[in-house]
mmCIF file as Biopython writes it, N, C-alpha, C and O atoms, coordinates in Angstrom:
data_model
#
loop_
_atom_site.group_PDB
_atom_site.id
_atom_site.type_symbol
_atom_site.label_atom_id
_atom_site.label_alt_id
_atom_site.label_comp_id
_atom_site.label_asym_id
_atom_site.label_entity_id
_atom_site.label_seq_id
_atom_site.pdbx_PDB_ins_code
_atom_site.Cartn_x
_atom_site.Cartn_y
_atom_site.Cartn_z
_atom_site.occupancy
_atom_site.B_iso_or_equiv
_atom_site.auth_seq_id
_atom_site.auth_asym_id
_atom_site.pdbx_PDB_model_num
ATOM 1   N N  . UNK A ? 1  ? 63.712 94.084 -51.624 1.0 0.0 1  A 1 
ATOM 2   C CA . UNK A ? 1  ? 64.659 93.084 -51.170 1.0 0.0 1  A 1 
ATOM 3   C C  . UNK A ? 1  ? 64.108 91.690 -51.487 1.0 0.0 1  A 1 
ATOM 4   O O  . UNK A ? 1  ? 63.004 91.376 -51.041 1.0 0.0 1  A 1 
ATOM 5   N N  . UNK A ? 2  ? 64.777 90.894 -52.188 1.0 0.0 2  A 1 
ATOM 6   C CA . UNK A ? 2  ? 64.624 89.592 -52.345 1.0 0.0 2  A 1 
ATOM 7   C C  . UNK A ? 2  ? 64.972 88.533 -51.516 1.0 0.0 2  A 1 
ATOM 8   O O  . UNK A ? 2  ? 66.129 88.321 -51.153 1.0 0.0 2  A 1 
ATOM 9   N N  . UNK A ? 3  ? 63.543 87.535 -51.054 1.0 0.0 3  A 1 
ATOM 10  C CA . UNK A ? 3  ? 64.220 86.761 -50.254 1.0 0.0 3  A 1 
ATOM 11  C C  . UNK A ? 3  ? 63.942 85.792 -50.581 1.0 0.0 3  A 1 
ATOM 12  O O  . UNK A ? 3  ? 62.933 85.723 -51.283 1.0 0.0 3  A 1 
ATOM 13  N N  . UNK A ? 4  ? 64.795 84.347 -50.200 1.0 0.0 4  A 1 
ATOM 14  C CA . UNK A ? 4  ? 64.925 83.186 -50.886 1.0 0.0 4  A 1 
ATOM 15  C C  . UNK A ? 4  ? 65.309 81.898 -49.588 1.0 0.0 4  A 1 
ATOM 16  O O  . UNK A ? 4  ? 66.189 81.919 -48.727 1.0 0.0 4  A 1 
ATOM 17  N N  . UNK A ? 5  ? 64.353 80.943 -49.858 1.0 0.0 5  A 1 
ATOM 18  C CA . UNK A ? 5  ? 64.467 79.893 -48.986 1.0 0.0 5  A 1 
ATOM 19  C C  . UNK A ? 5  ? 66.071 79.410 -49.569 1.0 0.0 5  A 1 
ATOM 20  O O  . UNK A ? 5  ? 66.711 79.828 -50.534 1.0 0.0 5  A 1 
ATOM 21  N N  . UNK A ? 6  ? 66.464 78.155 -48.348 1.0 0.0 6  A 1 
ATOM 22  C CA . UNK A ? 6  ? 67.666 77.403 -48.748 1.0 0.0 6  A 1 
ATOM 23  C C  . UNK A ? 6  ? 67.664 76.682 -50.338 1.0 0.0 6  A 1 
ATOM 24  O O  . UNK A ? 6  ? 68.474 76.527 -51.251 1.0 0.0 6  A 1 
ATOM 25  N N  . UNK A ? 7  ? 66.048 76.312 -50.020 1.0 0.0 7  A 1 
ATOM 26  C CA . UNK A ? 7  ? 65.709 75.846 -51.725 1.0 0.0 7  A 1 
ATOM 27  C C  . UNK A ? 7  ? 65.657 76.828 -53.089 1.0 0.0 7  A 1 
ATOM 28  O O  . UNK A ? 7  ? 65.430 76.423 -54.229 1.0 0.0 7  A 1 
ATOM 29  N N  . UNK A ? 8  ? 65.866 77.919 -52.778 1.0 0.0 8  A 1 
ATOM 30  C CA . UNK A ? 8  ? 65.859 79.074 -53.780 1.0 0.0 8  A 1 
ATOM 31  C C  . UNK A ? 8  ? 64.074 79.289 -54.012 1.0 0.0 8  A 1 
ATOM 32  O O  . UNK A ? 8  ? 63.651 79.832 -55.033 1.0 0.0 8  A 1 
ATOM 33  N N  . UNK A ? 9  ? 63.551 79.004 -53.397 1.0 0.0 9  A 1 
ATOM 34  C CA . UNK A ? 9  ? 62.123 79.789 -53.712 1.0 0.0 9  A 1 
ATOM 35  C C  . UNK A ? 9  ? 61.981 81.182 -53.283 1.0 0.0 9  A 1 
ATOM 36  O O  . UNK A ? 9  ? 62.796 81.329 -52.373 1.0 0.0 9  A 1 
ATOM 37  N N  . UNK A ? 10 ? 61.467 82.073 -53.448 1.0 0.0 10 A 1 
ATOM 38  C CA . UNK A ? 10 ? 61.125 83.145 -53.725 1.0 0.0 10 A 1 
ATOM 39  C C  . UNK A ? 10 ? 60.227 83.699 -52.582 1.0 0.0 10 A 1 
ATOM 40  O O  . UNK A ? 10 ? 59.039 83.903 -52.835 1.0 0.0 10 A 1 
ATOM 41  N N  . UNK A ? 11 ? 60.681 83.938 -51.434 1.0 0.0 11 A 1 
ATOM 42  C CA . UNK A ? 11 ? 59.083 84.211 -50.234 1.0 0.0 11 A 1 
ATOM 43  C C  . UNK A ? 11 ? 59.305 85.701 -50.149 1.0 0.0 11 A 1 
ATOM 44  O O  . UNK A ? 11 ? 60.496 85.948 -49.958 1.0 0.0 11 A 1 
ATOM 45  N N  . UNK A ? 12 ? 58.745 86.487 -50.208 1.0 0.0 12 A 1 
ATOM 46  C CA . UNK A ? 12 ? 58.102 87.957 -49.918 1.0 0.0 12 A 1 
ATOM 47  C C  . UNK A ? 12 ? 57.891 88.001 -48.349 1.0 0.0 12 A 1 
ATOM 48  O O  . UNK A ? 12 ? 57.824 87.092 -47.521 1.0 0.0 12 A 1 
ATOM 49  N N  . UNK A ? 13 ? 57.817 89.257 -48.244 1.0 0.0 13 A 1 
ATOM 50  C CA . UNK A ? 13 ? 57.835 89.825 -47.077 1.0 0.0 13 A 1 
ATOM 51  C C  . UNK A ? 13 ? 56.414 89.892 -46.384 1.0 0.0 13 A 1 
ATOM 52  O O  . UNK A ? 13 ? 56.129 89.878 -45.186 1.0 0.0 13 A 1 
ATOM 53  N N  . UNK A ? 14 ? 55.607 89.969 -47.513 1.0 0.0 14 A 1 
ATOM 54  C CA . UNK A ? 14 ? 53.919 89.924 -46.545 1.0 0.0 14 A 1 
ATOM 55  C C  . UNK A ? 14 ? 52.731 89.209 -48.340 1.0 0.0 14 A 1 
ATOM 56  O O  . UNK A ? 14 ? 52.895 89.442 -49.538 1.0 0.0 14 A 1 
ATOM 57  N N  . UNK A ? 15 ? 51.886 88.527 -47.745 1.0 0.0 15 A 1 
ATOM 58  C CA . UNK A ? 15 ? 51.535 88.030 -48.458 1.0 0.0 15 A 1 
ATOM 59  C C  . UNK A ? 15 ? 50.224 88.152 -48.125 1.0 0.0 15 A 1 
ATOM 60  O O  . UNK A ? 15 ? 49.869 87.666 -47.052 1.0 0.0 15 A 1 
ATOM 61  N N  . UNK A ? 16 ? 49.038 88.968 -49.158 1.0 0.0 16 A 1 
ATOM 62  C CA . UNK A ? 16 ? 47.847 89.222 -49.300 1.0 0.0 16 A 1 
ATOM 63  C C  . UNK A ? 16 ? 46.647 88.272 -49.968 1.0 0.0 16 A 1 
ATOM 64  O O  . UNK A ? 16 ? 47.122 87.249 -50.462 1.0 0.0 16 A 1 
ATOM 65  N N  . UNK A ? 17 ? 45.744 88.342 -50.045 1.0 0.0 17 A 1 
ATOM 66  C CA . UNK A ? 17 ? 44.607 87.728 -50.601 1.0 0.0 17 A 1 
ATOM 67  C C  . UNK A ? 17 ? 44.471 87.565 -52.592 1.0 0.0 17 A 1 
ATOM 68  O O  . UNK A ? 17 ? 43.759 86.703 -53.106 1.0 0.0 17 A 1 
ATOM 69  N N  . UNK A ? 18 ? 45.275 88.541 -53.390 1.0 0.0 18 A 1 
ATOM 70  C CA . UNK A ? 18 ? 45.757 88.803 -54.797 1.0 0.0 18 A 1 
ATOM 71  C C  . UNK A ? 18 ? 47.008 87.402 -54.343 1.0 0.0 18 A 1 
ATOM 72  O O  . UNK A ? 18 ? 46.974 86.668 -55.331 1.0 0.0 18 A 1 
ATOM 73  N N  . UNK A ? 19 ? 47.447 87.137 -53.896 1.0 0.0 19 A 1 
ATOM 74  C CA . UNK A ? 19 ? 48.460 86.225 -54.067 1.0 0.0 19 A 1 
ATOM 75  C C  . UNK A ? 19 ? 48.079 84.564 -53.971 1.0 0.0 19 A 1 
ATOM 76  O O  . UNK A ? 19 ? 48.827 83.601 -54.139 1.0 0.0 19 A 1 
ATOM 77  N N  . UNK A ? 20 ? 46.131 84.616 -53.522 1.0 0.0 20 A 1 
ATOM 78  C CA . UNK A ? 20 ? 45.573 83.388 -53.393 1.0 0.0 20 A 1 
ATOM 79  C C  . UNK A ? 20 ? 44.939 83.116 -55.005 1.0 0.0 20 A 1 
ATOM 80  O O  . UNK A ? 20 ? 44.387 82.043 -55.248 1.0 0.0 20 A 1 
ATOM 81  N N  . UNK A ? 21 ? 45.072 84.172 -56.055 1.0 0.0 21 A 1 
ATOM 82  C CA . UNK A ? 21 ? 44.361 83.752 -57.115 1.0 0.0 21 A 1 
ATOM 83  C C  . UNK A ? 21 ? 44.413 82.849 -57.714 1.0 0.0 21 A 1 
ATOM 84  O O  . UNK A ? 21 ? 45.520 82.608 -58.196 1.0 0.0 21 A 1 
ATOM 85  N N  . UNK A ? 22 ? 43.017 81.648 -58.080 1.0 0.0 22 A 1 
ATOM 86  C CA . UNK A ? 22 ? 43.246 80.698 -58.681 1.0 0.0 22 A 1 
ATOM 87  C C  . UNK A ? 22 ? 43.380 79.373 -57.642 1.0 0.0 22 A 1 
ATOM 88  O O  . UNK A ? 22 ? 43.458 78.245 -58.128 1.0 0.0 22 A 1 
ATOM 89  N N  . UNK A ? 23 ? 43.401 79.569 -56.270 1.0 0.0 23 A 1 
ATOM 90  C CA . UNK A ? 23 ? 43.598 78.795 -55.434 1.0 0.0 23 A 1 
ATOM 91  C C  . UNK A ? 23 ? 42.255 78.187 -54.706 1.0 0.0 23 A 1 
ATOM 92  O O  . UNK A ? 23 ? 41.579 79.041 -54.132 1.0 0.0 23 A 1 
ATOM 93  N N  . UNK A ? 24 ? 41.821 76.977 -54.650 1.0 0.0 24 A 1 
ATOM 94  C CA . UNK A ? 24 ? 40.814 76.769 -54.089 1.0 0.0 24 A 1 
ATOM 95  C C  . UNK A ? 24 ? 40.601 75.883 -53.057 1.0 0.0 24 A 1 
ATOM 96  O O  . UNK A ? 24 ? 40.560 74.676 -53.296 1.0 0.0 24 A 1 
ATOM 97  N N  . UNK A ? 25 ? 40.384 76.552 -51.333 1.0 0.0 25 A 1 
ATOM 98  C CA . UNK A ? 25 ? 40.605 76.242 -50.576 1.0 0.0 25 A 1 
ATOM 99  C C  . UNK A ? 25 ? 39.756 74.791 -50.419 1.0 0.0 25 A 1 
ATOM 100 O O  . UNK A ? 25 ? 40.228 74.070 -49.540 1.0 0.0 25 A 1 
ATOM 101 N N  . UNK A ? 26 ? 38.900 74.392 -50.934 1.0 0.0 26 A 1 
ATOM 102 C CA . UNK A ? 26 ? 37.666 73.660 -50.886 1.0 0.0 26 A 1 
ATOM 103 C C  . UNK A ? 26 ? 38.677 72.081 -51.323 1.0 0.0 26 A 1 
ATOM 104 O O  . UNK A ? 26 ? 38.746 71.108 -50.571 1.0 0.0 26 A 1 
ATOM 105 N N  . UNK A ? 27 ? 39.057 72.136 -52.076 1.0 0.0 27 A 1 
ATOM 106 C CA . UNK A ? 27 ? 39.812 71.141 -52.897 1.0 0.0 27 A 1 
ATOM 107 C C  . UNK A ? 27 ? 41.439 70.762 -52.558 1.0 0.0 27 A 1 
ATOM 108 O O  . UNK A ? 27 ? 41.995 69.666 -52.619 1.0 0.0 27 A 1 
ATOM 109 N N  . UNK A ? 28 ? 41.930 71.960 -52.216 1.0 0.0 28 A 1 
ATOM 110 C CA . UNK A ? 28 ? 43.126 71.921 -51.591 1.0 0.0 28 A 1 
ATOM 111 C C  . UNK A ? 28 ? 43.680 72.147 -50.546 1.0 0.0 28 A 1 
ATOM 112 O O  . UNK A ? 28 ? 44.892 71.947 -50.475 1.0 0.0 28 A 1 
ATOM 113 N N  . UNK A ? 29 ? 43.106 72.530 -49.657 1.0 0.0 29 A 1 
ATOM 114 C CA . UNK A ? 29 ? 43.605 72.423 -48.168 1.0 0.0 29 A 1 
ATOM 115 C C  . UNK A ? 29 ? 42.594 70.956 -47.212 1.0 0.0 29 A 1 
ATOM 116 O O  . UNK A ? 29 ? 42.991 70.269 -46.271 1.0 0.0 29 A 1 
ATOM 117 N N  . UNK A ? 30 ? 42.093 70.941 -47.479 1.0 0.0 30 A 1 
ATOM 118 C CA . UNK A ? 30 ? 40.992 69.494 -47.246 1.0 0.0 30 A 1 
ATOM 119 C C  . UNK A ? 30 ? 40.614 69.741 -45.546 1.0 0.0 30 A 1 
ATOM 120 O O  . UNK A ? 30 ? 40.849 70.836 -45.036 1.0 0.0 30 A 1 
ATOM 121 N N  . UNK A ? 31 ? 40.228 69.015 -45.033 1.0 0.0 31 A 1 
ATOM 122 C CA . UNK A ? 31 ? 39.627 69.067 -44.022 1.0 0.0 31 A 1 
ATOM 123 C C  . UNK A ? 31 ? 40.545 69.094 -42.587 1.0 0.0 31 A 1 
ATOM 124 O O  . UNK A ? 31 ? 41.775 69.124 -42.620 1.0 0.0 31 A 1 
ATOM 125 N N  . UNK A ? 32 ? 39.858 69.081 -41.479 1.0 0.0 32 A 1 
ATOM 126 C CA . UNK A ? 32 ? 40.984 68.698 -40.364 1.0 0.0 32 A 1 
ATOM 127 C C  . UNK A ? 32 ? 40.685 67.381 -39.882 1.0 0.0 32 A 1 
ATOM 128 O O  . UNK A ? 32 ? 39.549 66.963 -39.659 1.0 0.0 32 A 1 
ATOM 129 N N  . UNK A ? 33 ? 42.032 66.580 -39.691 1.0 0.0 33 A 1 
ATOM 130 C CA . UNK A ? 33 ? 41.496 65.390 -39.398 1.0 0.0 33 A 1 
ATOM 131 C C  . UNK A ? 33 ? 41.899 64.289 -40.635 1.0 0.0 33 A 1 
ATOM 132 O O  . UNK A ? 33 ? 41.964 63.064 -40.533 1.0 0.0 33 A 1 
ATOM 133 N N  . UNK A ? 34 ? 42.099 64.967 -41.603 1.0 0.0 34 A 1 
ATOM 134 C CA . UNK A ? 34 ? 41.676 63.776 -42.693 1.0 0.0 34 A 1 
ATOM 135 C C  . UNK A ? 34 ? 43.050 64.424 -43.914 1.0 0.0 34 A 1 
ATOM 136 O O  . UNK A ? 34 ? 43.645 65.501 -43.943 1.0 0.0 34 A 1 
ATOM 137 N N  . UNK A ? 35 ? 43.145 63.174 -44.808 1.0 0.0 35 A 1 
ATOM 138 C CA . UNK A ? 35 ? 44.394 63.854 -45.790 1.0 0.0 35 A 1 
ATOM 139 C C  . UNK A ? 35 ? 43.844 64.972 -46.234 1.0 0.0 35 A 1 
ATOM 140 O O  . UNK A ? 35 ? 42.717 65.466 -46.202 1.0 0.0 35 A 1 
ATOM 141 N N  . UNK A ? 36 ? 44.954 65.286 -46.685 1.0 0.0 36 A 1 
ATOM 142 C CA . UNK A ? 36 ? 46.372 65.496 -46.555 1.0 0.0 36 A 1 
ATOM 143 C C  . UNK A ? 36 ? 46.742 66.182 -45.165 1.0 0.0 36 A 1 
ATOM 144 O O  . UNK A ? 36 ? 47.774 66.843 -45.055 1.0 0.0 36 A 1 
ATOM 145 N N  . UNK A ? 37 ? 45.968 66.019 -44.246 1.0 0.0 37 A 1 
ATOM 146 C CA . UNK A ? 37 ? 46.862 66.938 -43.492 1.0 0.0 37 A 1 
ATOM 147 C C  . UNK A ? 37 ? 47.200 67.968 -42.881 1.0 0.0 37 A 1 
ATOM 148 O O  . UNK A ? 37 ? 47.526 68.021 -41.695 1.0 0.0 37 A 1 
ATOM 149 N N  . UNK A ? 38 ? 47.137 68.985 -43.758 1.0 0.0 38 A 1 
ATOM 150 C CA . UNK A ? 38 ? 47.415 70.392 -43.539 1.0 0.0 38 A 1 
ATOM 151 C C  . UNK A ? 38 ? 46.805 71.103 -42.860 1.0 0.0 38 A 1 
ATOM 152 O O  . UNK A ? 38 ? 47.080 72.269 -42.577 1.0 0.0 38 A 1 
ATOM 153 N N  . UNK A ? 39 ? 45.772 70.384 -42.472 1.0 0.0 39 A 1 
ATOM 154 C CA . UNK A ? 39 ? 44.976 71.156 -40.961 1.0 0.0 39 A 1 
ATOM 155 C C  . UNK A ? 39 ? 44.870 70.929 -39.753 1.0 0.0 39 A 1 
ATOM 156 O O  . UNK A ? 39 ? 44.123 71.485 -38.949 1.0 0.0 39 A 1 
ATOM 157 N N  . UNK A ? 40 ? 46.058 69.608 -39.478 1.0 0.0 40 A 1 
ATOM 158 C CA . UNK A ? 40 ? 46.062 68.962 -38.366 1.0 0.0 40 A 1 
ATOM 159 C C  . UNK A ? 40 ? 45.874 67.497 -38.635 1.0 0.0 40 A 1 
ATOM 160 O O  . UNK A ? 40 ? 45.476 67.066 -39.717 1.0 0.0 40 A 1 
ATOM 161 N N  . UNK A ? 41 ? 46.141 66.846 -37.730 1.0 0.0 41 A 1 
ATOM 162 C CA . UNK A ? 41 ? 45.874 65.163 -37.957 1.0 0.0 41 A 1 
ATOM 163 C C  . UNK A ? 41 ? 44.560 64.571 -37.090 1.0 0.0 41 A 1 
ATOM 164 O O  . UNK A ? 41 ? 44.003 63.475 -37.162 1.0 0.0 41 A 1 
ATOM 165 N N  . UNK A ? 42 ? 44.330 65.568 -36.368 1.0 0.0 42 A 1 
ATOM 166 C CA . UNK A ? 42 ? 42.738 65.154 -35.336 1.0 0.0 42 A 1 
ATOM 167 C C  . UNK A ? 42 ? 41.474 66.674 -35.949 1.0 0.0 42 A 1 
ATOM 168 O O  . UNK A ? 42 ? 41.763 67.864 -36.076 1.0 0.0 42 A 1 
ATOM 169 N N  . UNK A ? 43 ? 40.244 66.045 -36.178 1.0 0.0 43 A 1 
ATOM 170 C CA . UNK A ? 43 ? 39.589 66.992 -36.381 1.0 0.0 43 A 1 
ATOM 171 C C  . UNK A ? 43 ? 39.100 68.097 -35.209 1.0 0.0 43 A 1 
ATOM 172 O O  . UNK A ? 43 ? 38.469 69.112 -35.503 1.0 0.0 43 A 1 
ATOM 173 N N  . UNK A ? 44 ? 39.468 67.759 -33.902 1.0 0.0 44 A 1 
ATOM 174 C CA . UNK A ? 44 ? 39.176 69.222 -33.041 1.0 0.0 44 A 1 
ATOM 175 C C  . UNK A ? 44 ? 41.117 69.264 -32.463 1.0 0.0 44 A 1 
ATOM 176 O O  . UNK A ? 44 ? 41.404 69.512 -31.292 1.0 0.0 44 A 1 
ATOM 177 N N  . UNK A ? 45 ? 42.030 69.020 -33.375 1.0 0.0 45 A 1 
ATOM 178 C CA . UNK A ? 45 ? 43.210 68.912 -32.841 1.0 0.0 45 A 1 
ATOM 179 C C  . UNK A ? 45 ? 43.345 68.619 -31.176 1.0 0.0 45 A 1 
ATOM 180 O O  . UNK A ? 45 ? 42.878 67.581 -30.706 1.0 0.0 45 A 1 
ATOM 181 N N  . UNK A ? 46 ? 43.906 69.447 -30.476 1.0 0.0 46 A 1 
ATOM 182 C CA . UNK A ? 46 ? 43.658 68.860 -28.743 1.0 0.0 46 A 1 
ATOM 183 C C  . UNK A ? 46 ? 43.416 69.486 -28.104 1.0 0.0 46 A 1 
ATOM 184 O O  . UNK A ? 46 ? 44.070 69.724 -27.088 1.0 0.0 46 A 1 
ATOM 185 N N  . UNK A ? 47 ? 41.866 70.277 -28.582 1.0 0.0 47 A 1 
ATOM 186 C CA . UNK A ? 47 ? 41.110 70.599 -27.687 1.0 0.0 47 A 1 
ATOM 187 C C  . UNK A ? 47 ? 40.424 69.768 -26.684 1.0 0.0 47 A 1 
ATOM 188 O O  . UNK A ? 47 ? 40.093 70.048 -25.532 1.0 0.0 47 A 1 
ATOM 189 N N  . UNK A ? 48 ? 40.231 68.289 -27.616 1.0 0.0 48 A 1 
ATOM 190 C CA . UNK A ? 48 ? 39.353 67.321 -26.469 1.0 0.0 48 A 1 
ATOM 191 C C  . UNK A ? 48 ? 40.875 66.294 -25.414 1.0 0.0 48 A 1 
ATOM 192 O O  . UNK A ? 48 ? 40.725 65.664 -24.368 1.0 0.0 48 A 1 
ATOM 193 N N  . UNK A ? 49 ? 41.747 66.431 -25.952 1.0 0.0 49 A 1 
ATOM 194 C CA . UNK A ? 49 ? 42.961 65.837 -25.350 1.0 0.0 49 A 1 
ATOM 195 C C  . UNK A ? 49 ? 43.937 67.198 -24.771 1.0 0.0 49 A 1 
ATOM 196 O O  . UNK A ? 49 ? 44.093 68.358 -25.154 1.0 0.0 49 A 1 
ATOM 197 N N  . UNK A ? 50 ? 44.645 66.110 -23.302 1.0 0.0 50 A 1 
ATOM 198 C CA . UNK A ? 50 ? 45.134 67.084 -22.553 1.0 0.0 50 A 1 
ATOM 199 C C  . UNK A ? 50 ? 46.644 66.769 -22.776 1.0 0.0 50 A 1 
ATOM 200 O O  . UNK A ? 50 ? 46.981 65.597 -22.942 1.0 0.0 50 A 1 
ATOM 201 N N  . UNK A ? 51 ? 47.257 67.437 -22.782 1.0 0.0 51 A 1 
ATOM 202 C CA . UNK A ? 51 ? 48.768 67.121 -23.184 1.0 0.0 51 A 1 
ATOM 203 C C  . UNK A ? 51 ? 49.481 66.315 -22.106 1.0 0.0 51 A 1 
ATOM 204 O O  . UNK A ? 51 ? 49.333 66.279 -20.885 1.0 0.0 51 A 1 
ATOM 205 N N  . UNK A ? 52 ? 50.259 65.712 -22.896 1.0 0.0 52 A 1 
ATOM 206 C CA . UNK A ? 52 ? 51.155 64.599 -21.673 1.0 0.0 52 A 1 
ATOM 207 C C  . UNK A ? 52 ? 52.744 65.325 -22.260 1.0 0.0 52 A 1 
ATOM 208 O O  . UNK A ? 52 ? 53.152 65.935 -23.248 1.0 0.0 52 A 1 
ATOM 209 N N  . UNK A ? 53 ? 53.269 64.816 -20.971 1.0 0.0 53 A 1 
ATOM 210 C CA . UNK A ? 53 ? 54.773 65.489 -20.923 1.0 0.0 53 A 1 
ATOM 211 C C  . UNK A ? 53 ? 55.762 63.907 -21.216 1.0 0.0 53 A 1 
ATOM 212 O O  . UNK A ? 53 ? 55.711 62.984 -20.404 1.0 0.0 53 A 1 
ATOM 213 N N  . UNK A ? 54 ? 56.487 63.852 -22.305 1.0 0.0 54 A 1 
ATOM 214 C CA . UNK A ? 54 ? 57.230 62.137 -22.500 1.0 0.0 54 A 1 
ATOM 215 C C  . UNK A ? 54 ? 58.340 62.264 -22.486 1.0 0.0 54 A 1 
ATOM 216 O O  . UNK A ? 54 ? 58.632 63.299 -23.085 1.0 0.0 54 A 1 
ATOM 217 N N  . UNK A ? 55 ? 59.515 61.560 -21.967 1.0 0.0 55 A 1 
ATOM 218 C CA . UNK A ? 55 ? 60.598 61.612 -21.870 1.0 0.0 55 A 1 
ATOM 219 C C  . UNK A ? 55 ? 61.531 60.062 -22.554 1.0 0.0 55 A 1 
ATOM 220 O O  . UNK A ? 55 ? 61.413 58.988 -21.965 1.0 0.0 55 A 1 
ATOM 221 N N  . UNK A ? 56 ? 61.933 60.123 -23.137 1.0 0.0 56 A 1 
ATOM 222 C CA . UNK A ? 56 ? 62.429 59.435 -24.368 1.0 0.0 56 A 1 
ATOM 223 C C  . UNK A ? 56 ? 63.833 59.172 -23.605 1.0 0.0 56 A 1 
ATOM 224 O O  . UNK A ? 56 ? 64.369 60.195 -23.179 1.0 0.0 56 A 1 
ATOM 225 N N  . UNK A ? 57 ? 64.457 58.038 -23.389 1.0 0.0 57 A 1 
ATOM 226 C CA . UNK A ? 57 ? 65.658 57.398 -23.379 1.0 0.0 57 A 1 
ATOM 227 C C  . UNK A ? 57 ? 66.057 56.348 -24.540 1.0 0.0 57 A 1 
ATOM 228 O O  . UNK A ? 57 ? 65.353 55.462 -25.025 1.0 0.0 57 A 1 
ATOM 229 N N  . UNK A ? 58 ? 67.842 56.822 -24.947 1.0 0.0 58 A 1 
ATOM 230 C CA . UNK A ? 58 ? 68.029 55.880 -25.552 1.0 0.0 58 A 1 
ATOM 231 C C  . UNK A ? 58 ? 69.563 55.859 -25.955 1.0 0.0 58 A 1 
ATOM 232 O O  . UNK A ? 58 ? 70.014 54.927 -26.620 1.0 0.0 58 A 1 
#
């Protein structure tokens, strides 16, 4: 069965370690804390912060 985002990409049903070939986590996923990003925007995310509850009017 083929499945396909709204964008027409192509996502599979389960995705293994053969599907990381060529990929290098070192260079492209980068750190936490720091660009790009993808690991969070704080390097211990909020483990050291306690969550606040905000309520937005407008």
């Amino acid at each position: 069965m083929e499945r396909r985002t709204d964008s027409g990409i192509e996502v599979k049903a389960l995705y293994g370690p053969a599907d990381l070939d060529g990929w290098d986590p070192a260079s492209q996923l980068g750190d936490p804390g720091k660009p790009p990003y993808t690991r969070g925007v704080y390097p211990t995310m909020y483990r050291g912060k306690l969550w606040t509850m905000r309520q937005y009017a407008g």
